[in-house]
N, C-alpha and C positions, 0 to 999 in steps of 0.2 A: 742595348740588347740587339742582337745581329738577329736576320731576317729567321734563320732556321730556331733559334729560339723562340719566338711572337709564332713563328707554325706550331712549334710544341704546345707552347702554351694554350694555343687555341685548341689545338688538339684533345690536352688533358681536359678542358673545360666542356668540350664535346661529351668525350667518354665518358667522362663522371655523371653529367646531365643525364645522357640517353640510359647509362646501364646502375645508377645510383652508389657507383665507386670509380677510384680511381685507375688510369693502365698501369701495368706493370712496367721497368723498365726495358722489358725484354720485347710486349707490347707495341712500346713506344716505339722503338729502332727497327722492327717489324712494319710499324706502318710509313718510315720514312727511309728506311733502306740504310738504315744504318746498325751493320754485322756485332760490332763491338759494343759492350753495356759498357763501356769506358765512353765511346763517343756521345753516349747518349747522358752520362754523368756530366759530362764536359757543359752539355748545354742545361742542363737541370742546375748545373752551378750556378750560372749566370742568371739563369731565372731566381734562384734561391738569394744572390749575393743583393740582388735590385726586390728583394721583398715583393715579387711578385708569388711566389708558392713558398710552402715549407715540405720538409723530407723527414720523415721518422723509419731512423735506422733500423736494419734488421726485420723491418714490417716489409711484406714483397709489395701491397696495394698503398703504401705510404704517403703517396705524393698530395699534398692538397694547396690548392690556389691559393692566393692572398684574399681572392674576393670569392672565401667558400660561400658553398651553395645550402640553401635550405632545403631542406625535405617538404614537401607538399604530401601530404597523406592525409588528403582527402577533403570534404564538402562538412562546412557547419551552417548554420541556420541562421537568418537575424531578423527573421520574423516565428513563423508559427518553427516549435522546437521540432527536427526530425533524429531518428536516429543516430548519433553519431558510430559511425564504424571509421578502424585506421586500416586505408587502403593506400599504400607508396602509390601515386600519382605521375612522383618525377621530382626534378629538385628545381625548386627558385633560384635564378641566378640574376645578381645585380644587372651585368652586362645585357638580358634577358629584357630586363623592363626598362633602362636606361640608356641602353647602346652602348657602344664603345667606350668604354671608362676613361680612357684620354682624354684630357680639357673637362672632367667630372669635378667638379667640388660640392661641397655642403656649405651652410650657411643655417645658424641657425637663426629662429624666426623671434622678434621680440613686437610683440602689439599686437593691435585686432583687427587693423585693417583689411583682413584677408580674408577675414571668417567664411562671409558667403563664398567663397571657393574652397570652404573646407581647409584652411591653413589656422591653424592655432598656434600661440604664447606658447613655447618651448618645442613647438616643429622645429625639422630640419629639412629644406627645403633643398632638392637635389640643382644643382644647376651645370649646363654647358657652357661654359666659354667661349662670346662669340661676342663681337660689336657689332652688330647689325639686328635689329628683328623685324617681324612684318606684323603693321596693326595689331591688333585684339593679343599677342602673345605678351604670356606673362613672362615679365623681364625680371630683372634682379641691374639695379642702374643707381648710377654715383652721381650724388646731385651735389655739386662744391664737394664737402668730405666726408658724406652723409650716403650710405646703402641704403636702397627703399626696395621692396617686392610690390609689384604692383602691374599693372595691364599697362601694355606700352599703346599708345594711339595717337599717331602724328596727325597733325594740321597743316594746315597752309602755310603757316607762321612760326609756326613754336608746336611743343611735344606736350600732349597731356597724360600724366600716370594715374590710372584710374584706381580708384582702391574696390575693395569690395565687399563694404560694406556701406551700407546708406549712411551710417553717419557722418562721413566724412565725404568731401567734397573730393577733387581729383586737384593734383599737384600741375598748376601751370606750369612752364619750363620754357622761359622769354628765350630769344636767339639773343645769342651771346652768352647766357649762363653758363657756366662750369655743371658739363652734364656728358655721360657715357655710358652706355651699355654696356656691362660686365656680362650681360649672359643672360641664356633665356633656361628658364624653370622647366625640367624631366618632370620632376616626381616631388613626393613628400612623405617623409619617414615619420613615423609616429609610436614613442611608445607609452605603454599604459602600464600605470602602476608604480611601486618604486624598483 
């Protein structure tokens, strides 16, 4: 994807958030100075060819990202019940709570070691891609040929991966071990129900 595509794409994903649709193409080339809905097709392909958006023909507001956005319309309760009213707020955007979606993956979560941080048996836990973390961050790390989620917390000596829940002790990690950092933990998707 060339530079003036990732500005479009940024661009759409602006417009859609702030105004709750997407620009037109005429819009688009509007706001990058480019005269012809040809030139501005040209890069909508490239975005459309790499599954980053899709295009529905014939529609003028058509365009929508690959990482569409949710509507947020409004406040529920989860204590005492209040009125629910549907008030468009704005729209949820991955990129929004997780950053930059580059170096993003999923993993989904199997055990219980996580509990007390609020990680559950069939989460999906968001991660960045990175070999490095610092103390107290929860990682996502290869230990021989084995993924573990767990709190990363180095020593003097050796790495200790802390679970979080009490029943379980925290994972030594002698020097020398077969042991890496795959990535430090965004976020954690959850759904309810079937």
């Amino acid at each position: 994807m060339n530079e003036r595509a990732r500005e479009i794409l940024q661009f759409i994903r602006t417009f859609t958030r702030e105004r709750g649709y997407p620009p037109t193409i005429r819009e688009i080339g509007k706001s990058f100075g480019i005269s012809s809905t040809n030139g501005v097709r040209y890069h909508l392909a490239i975005l459309e060819r790499e599954g980053r958006l899709s295009r529905r023909s014939r529609i003028s507001r058509g365009t929508t990202t690959s990482a569409d956005v949710i509507p947020i319309l409004g406040r529920v309760a989860a204590g005492e019940p209040v009125l629910a009213e549907q008030n468009f707020e704005g729209n949820l955007e991955p990129s929004q709570i997780f950053g930059d979606p580059h170096g993003l993956f999923a993993l989904r979560v199997r055990g219980d070691s996580m509990i007390e941080a609020g990680i559950f048996s069939g989460d999906y836990v968001i991660v960045r891609q990175q070999d490095r973390a610092s103390s107290g961050d929860m990682v996502v790390a290869l230990l021989d040929d084995e993924a573990t989620v767990k709190y990363y917390r180095p020593r003097e000596e050796r790495v200790e991966l802390v679970p979080a829940n009490a029943k379980y002790a925290p994972i030594v990690v002698e020097p020398g071990a077969e042991f890496r950092i795959l990535g430090i933990v965004r976020g954690v998707v959850r759904t309810v129900g079937s």
